[in-house]
PLY file of the C-alpha trace (Angstrom):
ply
format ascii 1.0
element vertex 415
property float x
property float y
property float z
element edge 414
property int vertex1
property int vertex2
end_header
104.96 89.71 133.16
104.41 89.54 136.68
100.76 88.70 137.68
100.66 90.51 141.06
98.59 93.49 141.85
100.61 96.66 140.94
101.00 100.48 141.80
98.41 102.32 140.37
99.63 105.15 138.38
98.09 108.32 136.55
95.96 107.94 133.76
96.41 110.58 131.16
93.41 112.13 128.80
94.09 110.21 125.93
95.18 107.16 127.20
91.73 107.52 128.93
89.54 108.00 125.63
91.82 105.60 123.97
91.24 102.37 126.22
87.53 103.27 127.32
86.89 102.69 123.39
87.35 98.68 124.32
89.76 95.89 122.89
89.70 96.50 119.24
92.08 95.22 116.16
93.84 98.45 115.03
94.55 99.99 118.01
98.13 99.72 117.54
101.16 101.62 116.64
104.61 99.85 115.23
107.44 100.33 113.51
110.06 98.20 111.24
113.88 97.97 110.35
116.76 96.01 109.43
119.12 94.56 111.98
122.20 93.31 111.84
122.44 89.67 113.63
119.65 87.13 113.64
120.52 85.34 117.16
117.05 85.19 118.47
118.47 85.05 121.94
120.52 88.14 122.02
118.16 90.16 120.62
115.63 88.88 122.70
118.12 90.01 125.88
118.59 93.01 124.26
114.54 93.71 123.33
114.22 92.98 127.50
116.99 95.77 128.50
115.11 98.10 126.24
111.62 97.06 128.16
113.49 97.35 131.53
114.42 101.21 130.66
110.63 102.55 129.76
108.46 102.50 132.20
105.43 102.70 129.92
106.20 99.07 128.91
105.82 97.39 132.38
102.13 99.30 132.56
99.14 97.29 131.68
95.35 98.63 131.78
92.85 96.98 133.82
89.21 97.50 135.52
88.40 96.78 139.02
85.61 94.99 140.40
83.91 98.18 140.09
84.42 98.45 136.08
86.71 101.64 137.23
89.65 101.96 134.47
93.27 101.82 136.36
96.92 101.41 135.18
98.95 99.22 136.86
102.61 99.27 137.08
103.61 95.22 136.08
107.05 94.75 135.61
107.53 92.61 132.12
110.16 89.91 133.54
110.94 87.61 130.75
109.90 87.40 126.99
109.83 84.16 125.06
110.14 84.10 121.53
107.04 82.00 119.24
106.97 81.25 115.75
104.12 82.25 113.68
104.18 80.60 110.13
103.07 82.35 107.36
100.63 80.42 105.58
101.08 80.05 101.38
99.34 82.48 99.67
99.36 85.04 102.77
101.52 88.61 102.29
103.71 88.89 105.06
102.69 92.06 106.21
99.01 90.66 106.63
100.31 87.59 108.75
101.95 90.68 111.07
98.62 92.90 111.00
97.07 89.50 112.65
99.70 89.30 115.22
99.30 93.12 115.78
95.65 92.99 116.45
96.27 89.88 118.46
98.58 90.89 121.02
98.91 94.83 121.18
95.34 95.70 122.13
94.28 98.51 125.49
93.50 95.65 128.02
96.61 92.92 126.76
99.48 92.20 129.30
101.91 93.17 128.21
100.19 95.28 125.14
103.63 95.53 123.07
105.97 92.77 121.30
108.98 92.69 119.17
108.87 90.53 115.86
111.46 89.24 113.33
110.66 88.72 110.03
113.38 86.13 108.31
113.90 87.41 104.88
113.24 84.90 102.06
116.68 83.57 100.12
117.33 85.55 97.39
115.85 88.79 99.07
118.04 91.95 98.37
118.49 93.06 101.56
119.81 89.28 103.91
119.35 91.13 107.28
116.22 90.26 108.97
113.33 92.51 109.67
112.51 93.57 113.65
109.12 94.73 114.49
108.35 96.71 117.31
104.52 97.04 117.62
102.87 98.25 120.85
99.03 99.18 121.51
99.03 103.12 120.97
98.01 104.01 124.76
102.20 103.12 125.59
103.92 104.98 122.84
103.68 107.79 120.27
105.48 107.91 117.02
108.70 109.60 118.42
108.57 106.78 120.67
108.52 103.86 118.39
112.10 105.44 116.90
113.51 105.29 120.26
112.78 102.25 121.17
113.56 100.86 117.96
117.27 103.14 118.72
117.41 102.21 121.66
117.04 97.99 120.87
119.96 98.45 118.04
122.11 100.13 120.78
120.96 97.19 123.06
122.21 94.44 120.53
125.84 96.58 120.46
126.62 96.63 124.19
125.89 100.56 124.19
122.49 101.33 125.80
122.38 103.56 128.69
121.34 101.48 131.46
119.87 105.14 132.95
115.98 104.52 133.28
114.04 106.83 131.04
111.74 109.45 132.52
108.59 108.32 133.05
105.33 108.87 131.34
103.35 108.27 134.59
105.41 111.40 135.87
104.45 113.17 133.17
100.88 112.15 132.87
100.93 113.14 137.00
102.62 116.43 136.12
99.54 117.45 134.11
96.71 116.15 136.73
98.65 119.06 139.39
98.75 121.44 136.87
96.58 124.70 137.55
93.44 125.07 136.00
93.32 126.80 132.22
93.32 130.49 132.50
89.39 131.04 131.90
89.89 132.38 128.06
91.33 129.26 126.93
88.28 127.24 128.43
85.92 129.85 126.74
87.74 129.60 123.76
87.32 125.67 123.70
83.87 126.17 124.68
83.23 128.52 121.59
84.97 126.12 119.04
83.11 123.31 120.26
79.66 125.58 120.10
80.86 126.18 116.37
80.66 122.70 115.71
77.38 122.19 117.12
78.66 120.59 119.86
81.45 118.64 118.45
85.27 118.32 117.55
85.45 119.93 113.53
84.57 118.38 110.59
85.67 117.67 107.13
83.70 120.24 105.40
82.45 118.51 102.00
80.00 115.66 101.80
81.37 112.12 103.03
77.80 110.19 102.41
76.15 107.83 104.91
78.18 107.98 108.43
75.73 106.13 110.40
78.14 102.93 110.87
81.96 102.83 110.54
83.26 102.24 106.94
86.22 100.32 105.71
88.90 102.94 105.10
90.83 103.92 101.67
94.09 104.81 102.53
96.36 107.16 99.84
99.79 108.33 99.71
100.71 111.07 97.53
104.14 112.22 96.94
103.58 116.34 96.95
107.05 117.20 96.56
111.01 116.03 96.14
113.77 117.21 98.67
114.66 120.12 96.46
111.52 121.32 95.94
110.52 121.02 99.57
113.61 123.25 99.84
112.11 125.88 97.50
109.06 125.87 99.37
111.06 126.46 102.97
112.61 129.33 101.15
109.37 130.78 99.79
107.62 130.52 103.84
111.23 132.09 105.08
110.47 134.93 102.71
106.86 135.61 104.50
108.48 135.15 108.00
106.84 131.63 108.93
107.49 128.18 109.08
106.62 125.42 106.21
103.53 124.89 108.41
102.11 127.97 108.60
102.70 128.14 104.38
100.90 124.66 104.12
98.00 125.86 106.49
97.65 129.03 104.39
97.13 126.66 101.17
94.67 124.70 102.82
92.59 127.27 104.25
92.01 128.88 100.67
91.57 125.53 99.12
88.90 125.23 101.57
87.35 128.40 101.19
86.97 127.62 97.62
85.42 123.96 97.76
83.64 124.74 100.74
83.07 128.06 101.52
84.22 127.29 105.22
87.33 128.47 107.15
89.40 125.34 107.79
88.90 124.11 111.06
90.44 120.70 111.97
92.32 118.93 115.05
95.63 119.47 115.31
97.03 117.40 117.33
100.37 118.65 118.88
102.80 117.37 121.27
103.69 117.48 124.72
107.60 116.70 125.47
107.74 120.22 126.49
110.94 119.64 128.53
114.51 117.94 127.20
113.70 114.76 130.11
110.58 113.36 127.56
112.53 113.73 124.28
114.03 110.46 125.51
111.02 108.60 127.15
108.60 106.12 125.74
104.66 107.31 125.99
101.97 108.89 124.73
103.06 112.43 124.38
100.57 113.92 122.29
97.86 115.63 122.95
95.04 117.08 120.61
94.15 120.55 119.48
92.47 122.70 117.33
93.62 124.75 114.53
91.63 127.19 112.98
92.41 129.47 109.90
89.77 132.12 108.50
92.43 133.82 106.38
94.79 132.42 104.16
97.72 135.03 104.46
100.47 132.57 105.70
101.21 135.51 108.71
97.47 135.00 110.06
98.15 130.97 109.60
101.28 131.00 111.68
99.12 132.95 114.76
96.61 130.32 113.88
99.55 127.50 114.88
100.55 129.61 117.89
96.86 130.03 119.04
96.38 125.71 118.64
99.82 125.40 120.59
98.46 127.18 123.39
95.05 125.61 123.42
96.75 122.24 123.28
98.90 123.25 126.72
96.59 122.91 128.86
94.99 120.13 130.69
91.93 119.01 128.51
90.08 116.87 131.28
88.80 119.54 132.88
87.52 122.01 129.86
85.96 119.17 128.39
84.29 117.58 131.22
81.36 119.46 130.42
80.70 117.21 127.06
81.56 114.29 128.68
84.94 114.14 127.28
86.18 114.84 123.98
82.99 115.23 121.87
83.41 112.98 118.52
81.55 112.88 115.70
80.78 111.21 112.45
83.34 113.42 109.80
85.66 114.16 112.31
88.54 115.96 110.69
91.91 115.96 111.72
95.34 117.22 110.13
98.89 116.25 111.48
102.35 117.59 110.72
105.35 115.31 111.17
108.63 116.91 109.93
110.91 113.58 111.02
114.28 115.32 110.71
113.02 116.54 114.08
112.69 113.29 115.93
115.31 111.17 117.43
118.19 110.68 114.92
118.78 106.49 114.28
121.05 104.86 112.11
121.08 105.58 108.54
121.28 102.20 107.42
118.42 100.96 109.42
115.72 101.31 106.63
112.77 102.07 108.57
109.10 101.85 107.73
106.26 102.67 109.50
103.48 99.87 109.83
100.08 100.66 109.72
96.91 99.15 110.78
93.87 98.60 108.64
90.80 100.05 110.80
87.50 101.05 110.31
86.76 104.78 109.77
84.13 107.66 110.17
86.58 110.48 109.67
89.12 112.07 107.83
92.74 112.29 108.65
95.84 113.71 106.61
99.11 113.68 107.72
102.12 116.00 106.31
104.93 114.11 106.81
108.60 115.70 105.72
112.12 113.61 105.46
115.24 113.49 103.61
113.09 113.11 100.50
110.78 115.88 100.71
107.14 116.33 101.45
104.67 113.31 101.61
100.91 113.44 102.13
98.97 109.90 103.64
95.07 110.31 104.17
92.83 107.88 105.77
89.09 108.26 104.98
85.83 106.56 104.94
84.97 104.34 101.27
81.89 106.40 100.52
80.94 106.76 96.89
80.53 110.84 98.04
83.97 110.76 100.38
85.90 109.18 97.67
84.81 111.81 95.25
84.78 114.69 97.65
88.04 113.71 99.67
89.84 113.43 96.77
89.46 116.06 95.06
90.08 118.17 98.14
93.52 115.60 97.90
94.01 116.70 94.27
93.89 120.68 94.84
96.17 120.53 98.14
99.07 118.50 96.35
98.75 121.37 93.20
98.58 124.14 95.46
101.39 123.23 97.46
103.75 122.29 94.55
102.27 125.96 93.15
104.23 127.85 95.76
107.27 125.95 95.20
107.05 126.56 91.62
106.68 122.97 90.55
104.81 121.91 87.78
101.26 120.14 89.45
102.02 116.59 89.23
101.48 113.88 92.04
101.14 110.24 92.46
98.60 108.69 94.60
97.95 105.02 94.74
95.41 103.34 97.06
96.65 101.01 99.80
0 1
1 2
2 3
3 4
4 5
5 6
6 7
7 8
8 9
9 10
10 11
11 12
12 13
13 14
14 15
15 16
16 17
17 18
18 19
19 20
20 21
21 22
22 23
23 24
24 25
25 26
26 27
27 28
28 29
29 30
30 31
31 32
32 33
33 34
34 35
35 36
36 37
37 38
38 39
39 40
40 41
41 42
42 43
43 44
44 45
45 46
46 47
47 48
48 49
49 50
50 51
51 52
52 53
53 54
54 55
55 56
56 57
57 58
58 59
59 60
60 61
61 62
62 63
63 64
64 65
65 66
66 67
67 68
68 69
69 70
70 71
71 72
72 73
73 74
74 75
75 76
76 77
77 78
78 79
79 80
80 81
81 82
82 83
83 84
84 85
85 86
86 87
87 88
88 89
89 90
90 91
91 92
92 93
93 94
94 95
95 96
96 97
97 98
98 99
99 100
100 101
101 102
102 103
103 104
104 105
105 106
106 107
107 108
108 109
109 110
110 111
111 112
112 113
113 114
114 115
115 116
116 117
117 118
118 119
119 120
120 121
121 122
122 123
123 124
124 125
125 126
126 127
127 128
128 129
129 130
130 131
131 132
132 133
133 134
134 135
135 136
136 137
137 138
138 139
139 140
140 141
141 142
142 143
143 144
144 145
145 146
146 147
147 148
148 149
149 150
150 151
151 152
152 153
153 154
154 155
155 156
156 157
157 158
158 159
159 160
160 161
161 162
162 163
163 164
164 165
165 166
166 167
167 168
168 169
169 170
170 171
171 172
172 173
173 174
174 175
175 176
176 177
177 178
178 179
179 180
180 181
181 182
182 183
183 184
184 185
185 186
186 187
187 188
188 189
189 190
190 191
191 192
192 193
193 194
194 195
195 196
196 197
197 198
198 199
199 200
200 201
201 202
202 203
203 204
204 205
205 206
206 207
207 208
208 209
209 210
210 211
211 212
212 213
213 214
214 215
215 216
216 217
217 218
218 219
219 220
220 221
221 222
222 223
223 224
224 225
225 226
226 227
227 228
228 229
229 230
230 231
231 232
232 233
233 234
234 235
235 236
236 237
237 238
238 239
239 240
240 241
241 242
242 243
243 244
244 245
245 246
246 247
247 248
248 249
249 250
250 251
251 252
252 253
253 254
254 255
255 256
256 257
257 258
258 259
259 260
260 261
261 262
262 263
263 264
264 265
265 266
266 267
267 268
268 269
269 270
270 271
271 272
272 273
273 274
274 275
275 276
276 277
277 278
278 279
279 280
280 281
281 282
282 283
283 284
284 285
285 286
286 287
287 288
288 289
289 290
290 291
291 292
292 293
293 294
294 295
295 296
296 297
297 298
298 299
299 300
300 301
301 302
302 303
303 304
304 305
305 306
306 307
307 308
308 309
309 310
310 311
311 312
312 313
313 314
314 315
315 316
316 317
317 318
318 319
319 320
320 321
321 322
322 323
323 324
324 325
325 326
326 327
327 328
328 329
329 330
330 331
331 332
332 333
333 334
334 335
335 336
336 337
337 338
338 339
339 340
340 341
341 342
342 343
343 344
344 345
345 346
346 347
347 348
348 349
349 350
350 351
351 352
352 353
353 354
354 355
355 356
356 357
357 358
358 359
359 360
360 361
361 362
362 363
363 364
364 365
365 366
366 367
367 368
368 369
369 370
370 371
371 372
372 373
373 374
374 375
375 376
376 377
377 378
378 379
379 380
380 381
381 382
382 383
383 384
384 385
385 386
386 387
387 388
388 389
389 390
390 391
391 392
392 393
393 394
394 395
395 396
396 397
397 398
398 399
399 400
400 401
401 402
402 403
403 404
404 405
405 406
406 407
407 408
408 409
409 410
410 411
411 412
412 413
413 414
């Protein structure tokens, strides 16, 4: 990477509350998959044609003399590869985590790497494993399957040598935007008033927040492809979308245990024009979603009404509270339906790698794919979140398999 002083560019919102929370292991977002050749060189020509076409990846973070937090444009020129044996007795995927927290954190230059993982002999699969990890601040999840697209093209001969639009355009787009019209900055204003100040929170009792907690992390499988397909055709038949149908489950299951409308962020994202669907950044921004009645009609407004309080430039409403006001318990839900994101090769095997964080909050994501509906929630270990979070867990896989008229069966495992 080149060491010189670069352009300062535009620093959006959340890459803002993302880096201002200070090198950290976790931080990071990456993504794995099979490729087809294991010449380190050409991949490593082709990983460096795939950093030469996204801007985000020749930005670093840094603070002037004044602690003042900038982003720098730092063109990546060269990428060597090193080897990092895995010691005996050490998974694989732990050995990687290391790396991860290593090398992809807010302030590193550059904050984003490609990995290969040699299969063993005897392994199933021969091809070798690429991992493209990068701190969060650079890239969202749409963005990991481009690039990782975009690096199997590379290895062909068939990327588009075409730069990609720019985040920094985009992030710049926002700071000229007009002002929100004055009911969306009262309506943030009176959400945040509902909390007491704060972003929402999971409803039922967690236990002691005072510190961060190690996290339990559990996936359930709600429902197959068919059934999923059942429960499309059940939310056609009110006039919404799957979300809205979900939402309307959850607000009553929350009613029930809690006595409390469901109020959560919502995060939602912001590639609101065909240029971003093909750029590498951090295109999401958050939201709030709020559902007082469970008719799936009322939760599909709900939806509308977060999309429109999530279009707006959030620096300025929240200024006020100093930026976006967390809080121990912070509750968030997510919907990821990834037969809408960039199409990649079908052969690729892809997986999603996590990091393993400390947590004071609770977040589910929805995700949908070719083999239905899939639910992953991170949460505090609490004695009182582990018995309050899942059970919550428990009655939202049975009353979404309800509506799809499956029998209520899931598995969740621990991970």
């Amino acid at each position: 990477m080149d060491e010189g002083r670069g352009e300062d560019l535009p620093v959006s919102f959340d890459q803002r509350r993302h880096v201002e929370a200070g090198e950290r292991p976790g931080a990071w977002m990456a993504i794995a998959f099979r490729v087809r050749g294991a010449d380190r060189d050409a991949l490593a020509a082709a990983w460096m044609q795939v950093v030469r076409r996204h801007g985000a990846l020749n930005t670093v973070f840094d603070r002037t003399g004044f602690g003042r937090l900038v982003l720098e444009r730092r063109p990546v020129t060269g990428a060597v590869w090193r080897r990092h044996p895995v010691p005996e007795g050490t998974r694989s995927r732990d050995a990687l985590r290391r790396i991860l927290d290593a090398d992809c954190t807010p302030l590193s230059r550059p904050s984003h790497l490609l990995a290969l993982l040699v299969p063993d002999d005897g392994e199933d699969d021969p091809r070798p494993v690429a991992v493209i990890g990068s701190d969060h601040a650079h890239v969202d999840m749409w963005s990991l399957l481009i690039l990782a697209r975009d690096l199997v093209s590379a290895s062909e001969g068939m990327l588009d040598a075409e730069p990609a639009a720019s985040f920094a355009e985009h992030s710049a787009l926002l700071e000229q935007a007009p002002p929100a019209p004055a009911e969306i900055t009262a309506r943030w204003h009176r959400i945040l008033d509902d909390g007491a100040g704060a972003m929402p929170r999971f409803p039922l009792d967690l236990g002691d927040l005072d510190e961060l907690k190690d996290e339990v992390v559990v996936v359930r499988d709600v429902m197959d492809a068919a059934e999923f397909a059942d429960f499309e055709e059940r939310a056609a038949e009110h006039g919404v979308r799957p979300t809205a149908l979900a939402l309307s489950v959850l607000t009553a299951l929350t009613r029930s245990m809690a006595d409390a409308p469901l109020r959560a962020v919502f995060p939602v994202h912001s590639r609101n024009e065909p240029r971003w669907h093909d750029s590498s950044g951090w295109f999401i921004t958050n939201s709030v979603i709020e559902c007082i009645d469970d008719d799936p009609v009322s939760c599909a407004s709900a939806v509308r009404d977060a999309l429109t309080l999530g279009s707006h430039p959030l620096a300025p409403i929240l200024a006020p509270y100093g930026g976006m006001p967390e809080a121990p318990g912070m509750f968030a839900i997510s919907w990821l339906d990834t037969r809408r994101l960039p199409a990649v090769q079908d052969d690729l095997s892809i997986q999603y790698v996590s990091a393993v964080t400390r947590t004071d909050g609770v977040m589910i994501w929805f995700i949908v794919n070719g083999s239905g509906m899939h639910l992953r929630c991170r949460y505090p270990d609490t004695p009182q979140a582990r018995a309050s979070v899942g059970a919550w867990l428990d009655g939202v896989v049975l009353g979404m398999r309800a509506p799809a008229g499956a029998a209520a069966q899931s598995s969740g495992q621990p991970v």
